[in-house]
N, C-alpha and C positions, 0 to 999 in steps of 0.2 A: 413541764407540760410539753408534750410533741406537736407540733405544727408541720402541717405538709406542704407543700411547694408544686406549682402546676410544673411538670417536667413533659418531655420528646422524649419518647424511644426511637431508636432506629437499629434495623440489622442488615447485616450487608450481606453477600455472596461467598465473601471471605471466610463467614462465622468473625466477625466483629462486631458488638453491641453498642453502639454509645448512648449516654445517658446525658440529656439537656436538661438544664433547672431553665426557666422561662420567667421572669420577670414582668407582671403586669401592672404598669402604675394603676390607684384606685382611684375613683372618685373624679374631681375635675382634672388631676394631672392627666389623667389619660388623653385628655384630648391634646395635652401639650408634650409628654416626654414618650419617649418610642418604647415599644417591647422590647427589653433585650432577654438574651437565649448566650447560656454561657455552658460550657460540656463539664458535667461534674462528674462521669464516669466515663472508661472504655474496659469494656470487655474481651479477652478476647478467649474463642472456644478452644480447648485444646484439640480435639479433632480437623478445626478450621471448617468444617462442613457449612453451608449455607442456612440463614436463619431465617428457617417459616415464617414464624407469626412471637409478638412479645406482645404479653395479656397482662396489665395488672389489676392485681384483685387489691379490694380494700380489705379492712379486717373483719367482715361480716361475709367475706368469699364472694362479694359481688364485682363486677366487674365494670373499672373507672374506667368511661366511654365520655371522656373530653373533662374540660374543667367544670366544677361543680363546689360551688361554696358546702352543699350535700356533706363531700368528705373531709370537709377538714376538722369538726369534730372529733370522728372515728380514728381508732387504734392506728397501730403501724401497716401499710402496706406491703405485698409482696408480688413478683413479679416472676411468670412463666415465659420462659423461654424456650422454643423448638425447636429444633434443625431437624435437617435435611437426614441425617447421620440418625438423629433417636427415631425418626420415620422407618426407615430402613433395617433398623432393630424389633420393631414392633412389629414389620413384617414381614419377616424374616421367622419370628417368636410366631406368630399368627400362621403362617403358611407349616413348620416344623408342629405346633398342634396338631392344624386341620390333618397331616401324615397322618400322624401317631394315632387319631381317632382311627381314622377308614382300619387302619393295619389291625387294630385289636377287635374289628367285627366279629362277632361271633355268625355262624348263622345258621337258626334255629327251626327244626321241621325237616 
């Protein structure tokens, strides 16, 4: 059986990702032992570009917006990540269309 773990994302300027697993004692230890946050992942982009935004979806593509006993049921999750760098491609891609439209006008009458 898979169990999920509350985790931190964080992205840096650099295009570096780390990934925190977060530690929450349950029950009455919480009032007595600390949260600990220990880094189970670094990413890093190979472009190095700056990273927008990191989104993670559960396995129903919804989107885990803080801890929630909710997902720990559900499947594996997965995690979007954006830079600065796939922005710049997209419009780039988006400006080279909008040419290509105007340029193949026909105009009729």
């Amino acid at each position: 059986m898979q169990t999920t773990t509350p985790t931190l994302w964080a992205g840096t300027n650099a295009g570096t990702i780390y990934a925190f697993t977060v530690g929450i004692p349950g029950g009455e230890r919480r009032s007595k032992e600390d949260v600990s946050c220990q880094i189970a992942k670094e990413i890093q982009l190979k472009h190095r570009a700056p990273v927008l935004s990191v989104i993670v979806l559960d396995c129903n593509a919804g989107v885990v917006d803080g801890f929630s006993p909710q997902h720990d049921h559900l499947g594996p999750h997965k995690v979007i990540i954006s830079s600065e760098e796939q922005i710049k491609v997209i419009i780039s891609f988006i400006f080279f269309l909008s040419r290509s439209i105007h340029f193949n006008h026909l105009k009729l009458g």
